[in-house]
C-alpha positions as CSV (number, residue, x, y, z in Angstrom):
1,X,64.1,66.8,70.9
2,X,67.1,69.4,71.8
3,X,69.9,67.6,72.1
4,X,71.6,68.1,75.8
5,X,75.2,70.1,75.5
6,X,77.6,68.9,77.5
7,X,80.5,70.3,79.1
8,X,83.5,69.4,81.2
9,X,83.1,72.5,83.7
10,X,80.8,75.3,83.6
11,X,81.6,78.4,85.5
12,X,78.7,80.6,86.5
13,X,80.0,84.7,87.1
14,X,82.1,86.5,84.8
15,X,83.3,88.7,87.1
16,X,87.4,88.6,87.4
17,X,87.4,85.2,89.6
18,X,84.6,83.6,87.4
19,X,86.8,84.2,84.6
20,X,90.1,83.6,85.9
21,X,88.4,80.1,87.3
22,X,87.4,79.7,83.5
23,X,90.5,80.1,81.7
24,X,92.7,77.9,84.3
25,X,90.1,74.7,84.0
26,X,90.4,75.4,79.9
27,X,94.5,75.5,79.9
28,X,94.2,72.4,81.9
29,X,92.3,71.2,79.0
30,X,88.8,71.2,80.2
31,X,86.0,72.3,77.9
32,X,84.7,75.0,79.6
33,X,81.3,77.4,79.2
34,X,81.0,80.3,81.3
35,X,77.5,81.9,81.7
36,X,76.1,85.3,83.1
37,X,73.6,87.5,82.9
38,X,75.6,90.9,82.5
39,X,73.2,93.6,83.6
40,X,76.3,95.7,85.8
41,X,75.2,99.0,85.3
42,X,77.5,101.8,83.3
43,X,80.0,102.7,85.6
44,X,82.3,104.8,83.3
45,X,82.4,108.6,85.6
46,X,82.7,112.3,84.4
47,X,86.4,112.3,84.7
48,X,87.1,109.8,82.5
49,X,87.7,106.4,84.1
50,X,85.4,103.4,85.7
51,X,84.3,104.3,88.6
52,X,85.0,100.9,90.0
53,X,88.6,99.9,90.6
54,X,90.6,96.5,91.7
55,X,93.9,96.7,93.4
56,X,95.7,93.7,92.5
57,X,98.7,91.9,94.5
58,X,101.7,91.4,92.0
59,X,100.7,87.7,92.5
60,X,97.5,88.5,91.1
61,X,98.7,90.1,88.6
62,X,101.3,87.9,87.6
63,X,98.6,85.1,87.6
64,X,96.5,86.7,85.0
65,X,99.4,87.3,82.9
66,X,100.6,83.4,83.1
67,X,96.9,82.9,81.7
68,X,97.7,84.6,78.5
69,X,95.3,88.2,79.6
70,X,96.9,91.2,78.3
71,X,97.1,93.9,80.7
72,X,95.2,96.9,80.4
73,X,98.2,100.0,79.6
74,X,96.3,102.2,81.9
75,X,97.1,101.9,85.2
76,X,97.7,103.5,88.0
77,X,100.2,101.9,90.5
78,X,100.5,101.9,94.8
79,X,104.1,102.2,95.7
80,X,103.6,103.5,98.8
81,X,100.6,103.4,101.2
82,X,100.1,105.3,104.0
83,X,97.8,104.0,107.2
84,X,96.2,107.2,108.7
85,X,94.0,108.1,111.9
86,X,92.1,111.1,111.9
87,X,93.4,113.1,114.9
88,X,96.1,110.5,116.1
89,X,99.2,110.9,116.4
90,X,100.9,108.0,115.0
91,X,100.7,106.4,111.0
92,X,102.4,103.7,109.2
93,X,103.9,104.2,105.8
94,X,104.7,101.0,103.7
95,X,106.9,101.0,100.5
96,X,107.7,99.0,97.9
97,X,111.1,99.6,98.2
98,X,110.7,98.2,101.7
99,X,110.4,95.2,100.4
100,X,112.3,95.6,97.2
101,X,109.7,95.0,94.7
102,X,108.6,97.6,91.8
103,X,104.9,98.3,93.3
104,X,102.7,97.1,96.2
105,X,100.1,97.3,94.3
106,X,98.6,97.3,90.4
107,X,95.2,99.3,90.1
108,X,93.0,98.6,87.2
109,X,89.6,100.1,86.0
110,X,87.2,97.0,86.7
111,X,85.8,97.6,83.0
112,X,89.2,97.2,81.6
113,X,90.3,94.3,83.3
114,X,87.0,92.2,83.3
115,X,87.0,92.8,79.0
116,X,90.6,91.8,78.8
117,X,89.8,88.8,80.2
118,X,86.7,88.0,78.0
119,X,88.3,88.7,75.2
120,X,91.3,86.6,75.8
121,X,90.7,83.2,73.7
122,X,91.4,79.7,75.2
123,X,90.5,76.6,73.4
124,X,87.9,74.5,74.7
125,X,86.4,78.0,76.1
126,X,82.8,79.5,75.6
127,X,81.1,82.6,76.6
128,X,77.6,83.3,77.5
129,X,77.0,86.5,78.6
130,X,73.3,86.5,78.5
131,X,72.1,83.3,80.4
132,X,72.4,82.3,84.1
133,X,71.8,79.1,85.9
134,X,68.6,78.6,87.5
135,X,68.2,75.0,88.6
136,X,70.4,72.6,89.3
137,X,69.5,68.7,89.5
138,X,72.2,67.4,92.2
139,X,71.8,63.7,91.0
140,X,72.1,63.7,87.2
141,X,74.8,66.7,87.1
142,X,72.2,68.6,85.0
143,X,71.8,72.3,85.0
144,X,69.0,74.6,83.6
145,X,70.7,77.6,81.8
146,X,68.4,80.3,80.5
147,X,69.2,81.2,76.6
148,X,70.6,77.5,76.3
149,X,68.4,75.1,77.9
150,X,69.5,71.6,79.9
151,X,73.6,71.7,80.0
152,X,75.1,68.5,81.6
153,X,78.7,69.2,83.5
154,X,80.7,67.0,85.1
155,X,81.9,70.1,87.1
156,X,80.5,73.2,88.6
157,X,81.6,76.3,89.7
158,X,80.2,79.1,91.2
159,X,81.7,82.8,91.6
160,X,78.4,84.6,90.9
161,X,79.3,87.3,93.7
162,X,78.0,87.4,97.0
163,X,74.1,87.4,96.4
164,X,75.0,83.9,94.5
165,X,71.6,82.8,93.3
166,X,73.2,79.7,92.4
167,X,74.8,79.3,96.1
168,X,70.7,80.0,97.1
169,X,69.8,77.2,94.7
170,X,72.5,74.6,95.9
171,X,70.8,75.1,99.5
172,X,74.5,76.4,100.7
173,X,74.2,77.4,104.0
174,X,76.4,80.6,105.3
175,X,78.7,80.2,108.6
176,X,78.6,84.2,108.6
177,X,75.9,86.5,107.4
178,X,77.2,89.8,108.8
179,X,74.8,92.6,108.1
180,X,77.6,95.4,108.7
181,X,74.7,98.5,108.7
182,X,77.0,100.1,106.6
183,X,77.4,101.2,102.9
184,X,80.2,102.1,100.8
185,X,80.0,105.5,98.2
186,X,82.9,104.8,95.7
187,X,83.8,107.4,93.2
188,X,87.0,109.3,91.6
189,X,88.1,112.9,93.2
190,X,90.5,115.0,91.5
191,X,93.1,116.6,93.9
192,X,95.3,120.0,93.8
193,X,98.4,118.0,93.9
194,X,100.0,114.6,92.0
195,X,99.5,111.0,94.0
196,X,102.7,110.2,93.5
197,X,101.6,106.6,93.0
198,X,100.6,106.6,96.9
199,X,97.4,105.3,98.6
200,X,96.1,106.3,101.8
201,X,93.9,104.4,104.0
202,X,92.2,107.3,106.5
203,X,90.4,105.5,109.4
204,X,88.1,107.9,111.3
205,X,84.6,106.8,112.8
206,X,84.5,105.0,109.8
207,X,87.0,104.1,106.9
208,X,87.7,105.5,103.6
209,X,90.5,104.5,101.2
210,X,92.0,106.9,98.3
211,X,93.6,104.7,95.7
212,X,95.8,106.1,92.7
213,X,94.4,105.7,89.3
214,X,96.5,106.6,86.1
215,X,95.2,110.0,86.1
216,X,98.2,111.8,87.8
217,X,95.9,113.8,90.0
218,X,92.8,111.5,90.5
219,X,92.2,109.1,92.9
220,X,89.7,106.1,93.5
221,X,87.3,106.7,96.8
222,X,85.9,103.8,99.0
223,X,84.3,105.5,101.9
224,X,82.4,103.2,104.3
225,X,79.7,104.7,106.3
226,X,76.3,104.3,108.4
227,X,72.8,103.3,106.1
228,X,71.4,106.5,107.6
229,X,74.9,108.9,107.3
230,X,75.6,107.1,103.6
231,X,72.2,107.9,102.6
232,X,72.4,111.7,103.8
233,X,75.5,111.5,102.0
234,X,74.9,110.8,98.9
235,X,72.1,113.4,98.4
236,X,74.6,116.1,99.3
237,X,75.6,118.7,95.7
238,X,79.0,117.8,94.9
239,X,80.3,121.1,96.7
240,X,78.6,119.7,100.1
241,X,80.5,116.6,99.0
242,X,83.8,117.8,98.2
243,X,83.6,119.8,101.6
244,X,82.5,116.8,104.0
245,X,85.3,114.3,102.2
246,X,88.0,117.2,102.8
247,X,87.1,117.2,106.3
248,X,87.0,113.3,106.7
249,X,90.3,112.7,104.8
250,X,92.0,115.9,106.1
251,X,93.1,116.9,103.0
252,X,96.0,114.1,103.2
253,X,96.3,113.5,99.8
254,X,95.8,117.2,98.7
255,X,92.7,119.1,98.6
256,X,90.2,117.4,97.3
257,X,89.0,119.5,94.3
258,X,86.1,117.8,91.7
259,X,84.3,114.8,92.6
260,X,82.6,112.2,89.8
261,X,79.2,110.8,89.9
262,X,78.6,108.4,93.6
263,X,77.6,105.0,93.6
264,X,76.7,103.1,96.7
265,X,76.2,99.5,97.6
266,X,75.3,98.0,101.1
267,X,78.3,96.2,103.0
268,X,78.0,92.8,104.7
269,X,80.7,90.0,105.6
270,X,79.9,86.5,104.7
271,X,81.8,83.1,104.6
272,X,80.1,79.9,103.1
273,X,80.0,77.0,105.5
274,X,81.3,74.6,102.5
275,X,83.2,75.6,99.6
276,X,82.9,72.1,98.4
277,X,79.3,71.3,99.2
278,X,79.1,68.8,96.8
279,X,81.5,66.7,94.8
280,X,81.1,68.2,91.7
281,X,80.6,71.7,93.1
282,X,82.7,74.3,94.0
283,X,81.8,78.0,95.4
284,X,84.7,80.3,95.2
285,X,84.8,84.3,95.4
286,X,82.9,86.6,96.5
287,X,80.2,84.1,96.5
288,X,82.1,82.1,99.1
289,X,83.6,84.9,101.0
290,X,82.8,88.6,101.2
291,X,84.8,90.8,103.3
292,X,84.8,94.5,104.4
293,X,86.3,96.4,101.3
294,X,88.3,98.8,104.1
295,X,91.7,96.8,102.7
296,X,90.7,95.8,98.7
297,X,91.8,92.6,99.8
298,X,88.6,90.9,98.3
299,X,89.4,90.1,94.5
300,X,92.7,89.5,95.6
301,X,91.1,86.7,98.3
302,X,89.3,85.5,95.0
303,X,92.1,85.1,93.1
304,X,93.6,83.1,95.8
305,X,91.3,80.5,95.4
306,X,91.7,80.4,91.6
307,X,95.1,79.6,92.3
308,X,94.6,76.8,94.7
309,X,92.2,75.6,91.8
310,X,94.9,75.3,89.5
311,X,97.4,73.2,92.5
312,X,95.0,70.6,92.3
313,X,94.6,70.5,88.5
314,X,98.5,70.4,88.3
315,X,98.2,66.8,90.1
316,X,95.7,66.1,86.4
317,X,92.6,64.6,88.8
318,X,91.4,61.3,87.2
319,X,87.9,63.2,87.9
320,X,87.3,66.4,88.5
321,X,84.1,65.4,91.0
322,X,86.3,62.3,92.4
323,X,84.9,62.0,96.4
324,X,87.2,64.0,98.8
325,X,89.6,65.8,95.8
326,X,88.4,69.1,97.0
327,X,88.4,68.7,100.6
328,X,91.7,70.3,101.3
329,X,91.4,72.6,99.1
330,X,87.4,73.5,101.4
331,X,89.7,73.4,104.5
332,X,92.4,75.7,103.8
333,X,90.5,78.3,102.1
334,X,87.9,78.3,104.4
335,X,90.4,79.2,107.1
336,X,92.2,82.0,104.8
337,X,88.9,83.2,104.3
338,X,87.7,83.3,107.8
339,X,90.7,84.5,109.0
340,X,90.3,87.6,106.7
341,X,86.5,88.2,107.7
342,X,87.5,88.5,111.3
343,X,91.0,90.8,110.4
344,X,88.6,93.2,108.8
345,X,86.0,93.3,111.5
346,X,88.6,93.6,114.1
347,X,90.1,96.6,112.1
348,X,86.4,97.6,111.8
349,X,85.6,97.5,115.5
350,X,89.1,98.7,117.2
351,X,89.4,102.0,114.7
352,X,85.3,102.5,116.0
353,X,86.1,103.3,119.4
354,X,87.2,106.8,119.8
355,X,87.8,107.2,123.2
356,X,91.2,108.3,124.4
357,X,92.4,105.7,126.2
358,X,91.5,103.8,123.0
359,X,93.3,105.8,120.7
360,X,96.2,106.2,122.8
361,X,96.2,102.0,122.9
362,X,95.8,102.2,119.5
363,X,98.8,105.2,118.5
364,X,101.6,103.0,120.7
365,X,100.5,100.1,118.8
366,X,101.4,102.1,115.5
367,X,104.2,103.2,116.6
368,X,105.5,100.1,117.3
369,X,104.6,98.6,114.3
370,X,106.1,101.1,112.2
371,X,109.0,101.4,114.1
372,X,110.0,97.6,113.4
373,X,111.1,97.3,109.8
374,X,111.0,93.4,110.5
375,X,107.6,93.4,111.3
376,X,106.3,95.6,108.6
377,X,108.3,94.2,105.7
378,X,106.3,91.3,106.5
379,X,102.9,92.5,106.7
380,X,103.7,93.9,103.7
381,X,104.6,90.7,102.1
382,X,101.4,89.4,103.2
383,X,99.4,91.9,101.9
384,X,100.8,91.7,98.5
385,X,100.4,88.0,98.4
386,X,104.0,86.9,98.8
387,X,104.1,86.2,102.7
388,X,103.8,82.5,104.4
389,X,99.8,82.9,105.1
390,X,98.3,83.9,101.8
391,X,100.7,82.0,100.0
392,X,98.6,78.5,102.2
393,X,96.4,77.4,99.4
């Protein structure tokens, strides 16, 4: 008979919050197995770099750091973003400087910072990037990992993403399931001028975000739009492309001039209705939250709840599945999670409506936000993880 392996924790996702969850439970000296089936599909693009990016805060950054990950040394940094309407009048630009910190932002290829982190070494750490859960017996603590067989934890987490089969398995049920009829092409253009380390966020009908990369003149593209318009889209020759994106951006952070191969992915906003559905289970991540990508805010809302993680191991839990441990820890991130979900649908909704009135609402608003350096120094805080409400963990 197999003998059953037992661990402290097991993490199911290797993704950035999977893994960052995985290294803080093993420096806390929990023997810890992270399993995943990695099937992500090669994302490297023509012009040289992933075409999947992360923004991280400084926080963030700073937090994977602490955990011993080196840093990828190509990077490409946001010190300056600029909020843009198509055909309004008014904008806000943030800076670093603003706020008197070195960047607002760090951006990483997701291949890059996903490997540094699995091949960073922690004792009382394995890796299994070829199995996934796929049962779970609540009463025993037992799980049924493909490749390895029955695995007994006195802890669970789950940071799958947010299709988590693991979530489906647990029976978790979803406070939002927001089907936004939207999807997102993401790709890397190459533009007739430097970035200058700057970012824009355009908001038209619909979104799209232009992110610098450590190509000098290539930037990283999230543009949200329609099923139907996406679809349409994405069949267009790169020419077609390169000539709808120059009208949608308005050519704000140069002429667009190349575009890389397009991926697309359907967009929905989601929130768990426990994060803590059992005692010895916690759902974090994208599999607890998913929110509009319009802001990059999601890994960064991951990465949060790592870090409240690691606030309650400080306090060294006699148990890690010890009745009511992670209740406080369900309560606050639940609200900084929903609170997010709804920011990005308002954003969403208010920057749909195009009617005059509405953008003329909407351009005052600006304006007065961008004319009170109070103000915006601290939304800027807050969106680089420094400010009173994400700091609430």
């Amino acid at each position: 008979m197999t003998p059953i392996l037992t661990y402290d924790v097991v993490v199911s996702g290797a993704g950035l919050t999977g893994l960052a969850a995985a290294h803080t439970f093993a420096k806390h000296g929990y023997q810890t197995l992270v399993v995943d089936r990695d099937q992500s599909p090669d994302t490297k693009g023509r012009l040289g770099a992933d075409l999947r990016t992360v923004a991280l805060s400084p926080v963030a950054s700073d937090q994977l750091q602490d955990l011993g990950v080196e840093m990828p040394s190509r990077t490409g940094y946001i010190d300056v973003m600029h909020i843009w309407e198509s055909d309004g009048s008014a904008n806000i630009k943030m800076t670093a400087d603003e706020v008197h910190e070195p960047h607002l932002a760090i951006v990483h290829e997701n291949e890059a910072i996903t490997t540094a982190l699995k091949t960073r070494q922690h004792d009382g750490l394995e890796m299994n990037l070829n199995a996934r859960v796929t049962a779970v017996a609540e009463n025993s603590r037992e799980l049924h990992i493909d490749d390895i067989g029955t695995v007994q934890t006195g802890f669970l987490v789950v940071a799958e993403g947010s299709n988590s089969s693991t979530r489906q398995l647990l029976g978790t049920a979803l406070d939002i399931d927001q089907n936004l009829q939207e999807h997102a092409i993401a790709t890397l253009v190459k533009t007739d001028r430097p970035h200058q380390d700057s970012a824009w966020q355009v908001f038209g009908p619909t979104p799209l975000a232009l992110l610098p990369i450590a190509q000098p003149d290539c930037l990283s593209l999230i543009w949200s739009l329609p099923n139907d318009v996406a679809a349409e889209t994405m069949e267009l020759s790169d020419p077609e492309f390169i000539v709808r994106l120059n009208h949608a951006c308005e050519q704000v952070a140069g002429e667009v001039k190349e575009v890389d191969r397009r991926m697309s992915f359907p967009l929905r906003q989601r929130l768990v209705s426990d994060f803590n559905p059992l005692p010895w289970v916690l759902i974090i991540g994208d599999a607890a939250h998913t929110i509009h990508p319009l802001a990059g805010q999601g890994i960064n809302l991951g990465l949060e709840d790592v870090r409240a993680v690691d606030k309650v191991l400080d306090n060294r839990p006699s148990r890690l599945c010890k009745p009511n441990l992670w209740r406080t820890f369900n309560a606050k991130r639940k609200f900084r999670a929903a609170s997010m979900v709804h920011l990005m649908s308002f954003f969403s909704s208010i920057y749909a409506l195009r009617s005059p009135y509405m953008r003329l609402l909407r351009n005052t608003g600006v304006k007065w936000v961008n004319a009170n350096d109070g103000l915006k120094r601290q939304l800027i805080r807050e969106a680089m993880g420094l400010g009173p409400i994400a700091s609430v963990s």
